[in-house]
C-alpha positions in Angstrom: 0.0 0.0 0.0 3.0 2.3 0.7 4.3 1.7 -3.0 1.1 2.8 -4.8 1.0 6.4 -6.1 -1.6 9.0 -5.9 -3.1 8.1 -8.9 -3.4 4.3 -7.9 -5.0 5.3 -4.5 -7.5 7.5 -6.4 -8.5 4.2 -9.0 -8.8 2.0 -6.0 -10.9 4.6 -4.5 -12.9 5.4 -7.2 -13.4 1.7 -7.6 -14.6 1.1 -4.4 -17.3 3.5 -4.6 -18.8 2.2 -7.6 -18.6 -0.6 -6.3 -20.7 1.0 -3.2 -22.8 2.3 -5.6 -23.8 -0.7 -7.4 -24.7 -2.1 -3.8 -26.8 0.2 -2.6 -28.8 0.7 -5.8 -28.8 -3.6 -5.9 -30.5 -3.0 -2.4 -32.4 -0.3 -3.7 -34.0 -1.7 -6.3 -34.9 -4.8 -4.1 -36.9 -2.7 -1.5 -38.8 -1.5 -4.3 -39.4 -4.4 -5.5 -41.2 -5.5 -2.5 -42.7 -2.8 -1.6 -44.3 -2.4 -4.9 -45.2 -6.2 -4.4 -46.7 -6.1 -0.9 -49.0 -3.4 -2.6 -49.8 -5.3 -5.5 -50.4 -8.2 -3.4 -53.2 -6.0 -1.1 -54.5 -4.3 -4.1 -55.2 -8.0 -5.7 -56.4 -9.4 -2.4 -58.6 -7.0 -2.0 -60.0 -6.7 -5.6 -58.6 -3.1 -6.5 -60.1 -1.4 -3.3 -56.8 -0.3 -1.8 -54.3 1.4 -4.2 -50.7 0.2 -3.2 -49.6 3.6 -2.2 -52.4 3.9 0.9 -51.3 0.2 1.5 -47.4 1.6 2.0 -48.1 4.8 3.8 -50.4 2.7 6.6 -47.6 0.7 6.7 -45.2 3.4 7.6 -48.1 5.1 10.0 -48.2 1.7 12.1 -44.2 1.5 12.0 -44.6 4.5 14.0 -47.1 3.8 16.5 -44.7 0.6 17.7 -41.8 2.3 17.7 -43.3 4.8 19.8 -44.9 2.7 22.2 -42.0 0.6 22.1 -39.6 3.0 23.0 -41.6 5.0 25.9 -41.9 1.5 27.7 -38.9 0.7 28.0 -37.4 1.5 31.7 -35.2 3.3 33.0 -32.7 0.6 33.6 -32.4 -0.5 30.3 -32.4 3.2 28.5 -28.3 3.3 28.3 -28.6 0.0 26.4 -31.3 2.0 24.1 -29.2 5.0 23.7 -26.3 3.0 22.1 -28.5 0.9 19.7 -30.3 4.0 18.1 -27.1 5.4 18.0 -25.4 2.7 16.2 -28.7 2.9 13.9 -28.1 6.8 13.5 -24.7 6.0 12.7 -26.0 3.8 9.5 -28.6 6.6 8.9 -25.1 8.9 8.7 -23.6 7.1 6.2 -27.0 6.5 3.7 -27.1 10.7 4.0 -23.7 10.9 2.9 -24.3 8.4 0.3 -27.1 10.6 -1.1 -25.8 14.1 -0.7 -22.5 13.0 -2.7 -23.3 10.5 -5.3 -21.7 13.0 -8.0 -18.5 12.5 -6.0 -18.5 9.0 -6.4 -18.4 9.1 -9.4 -17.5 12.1 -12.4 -20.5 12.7 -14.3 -23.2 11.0 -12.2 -25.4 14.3 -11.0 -27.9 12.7 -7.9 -31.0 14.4 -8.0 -31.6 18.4 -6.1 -34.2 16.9 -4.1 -32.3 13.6 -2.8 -29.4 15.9 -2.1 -31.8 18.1 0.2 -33.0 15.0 1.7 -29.9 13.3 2.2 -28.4 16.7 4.2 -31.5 16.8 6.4 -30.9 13.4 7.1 -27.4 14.1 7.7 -28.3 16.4 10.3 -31.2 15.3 12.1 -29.1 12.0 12.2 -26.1 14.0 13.8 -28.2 15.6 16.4 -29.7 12.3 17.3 -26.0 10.9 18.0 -24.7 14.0 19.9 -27.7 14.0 21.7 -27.1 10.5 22.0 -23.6 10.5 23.2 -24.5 13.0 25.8 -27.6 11.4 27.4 -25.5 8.4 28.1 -22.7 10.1 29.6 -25.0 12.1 32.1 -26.3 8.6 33.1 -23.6 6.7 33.3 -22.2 9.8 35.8 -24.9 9.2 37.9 -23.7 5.8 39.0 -19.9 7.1 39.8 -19.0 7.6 43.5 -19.3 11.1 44.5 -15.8 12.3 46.5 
């Protein structure tokens, strides 16, 4: 790795994130695929009456609901524990943001979309916060269990 010049480090590099790209559009393109499924599956089942975007959005609606009764139940003793898991998720969120605020980074020529660049940086920060906020919530805990003097 020390032999290789700048320009080989840049290939490699530039490599690698097409090969990221590829990836995540491979992923992409597989959620769609069953999302658009699971709403063509309700919209058969139920003869036309629910169009598959309602189907998907009430999905979404009810992954809120748990997740917010899930979270406010939890107690106080495991909360620390709760902290570090939705900031490891955060952390993943970080790194999809990036993905979608620089795409024509990764590679010279592709231009990503105004509005998935807007997305991705609101992502980027609302994700940031989330860690920071994180971070410190968990170190004001875990000072409460330290010996005082």
């Amino acid at each position: 790795m020390a032999s290789d010049s700048p320009q080989q480090i840049l290939e490699k590099a530039q490599a690698a994130a097409h090969t990221a790209k590829e990836a995540a559009n491979a992923a992409q393109a597989y959620a769609d695929q069953l999302a658009q499924a699971a709403g063509a599956a309700a919209h058969a089942a139920t003869g036309g009456a629910i169009d598959p975007f309602v189907f998907q959005l009430a999905i979404f609606v009810l992954a809120v609901f748990v997740g917010y009764y899930v979270v406010w139940s939890v107690t106080p003793a495991l909360h620390t524990p709760l902290m570090s898991v939705t900031n490891a998720i955060s952390s993943v969120i970080v790194v999809g943001a990036l993905l979608a605020v620089g795409v024509d980074a990764a590679k010279a020529g592709a231009e990503a979309p105004l509005y998935a660049q807007g997305f991705g940086f609101v992502a980027l920060v609302l994700a940031s916060v989330n860690i920071f906020g994180g971070f410190l919530v968990t170190q004001r805990m875990l000072a409460m269990y330290k010996k005082k003097g």
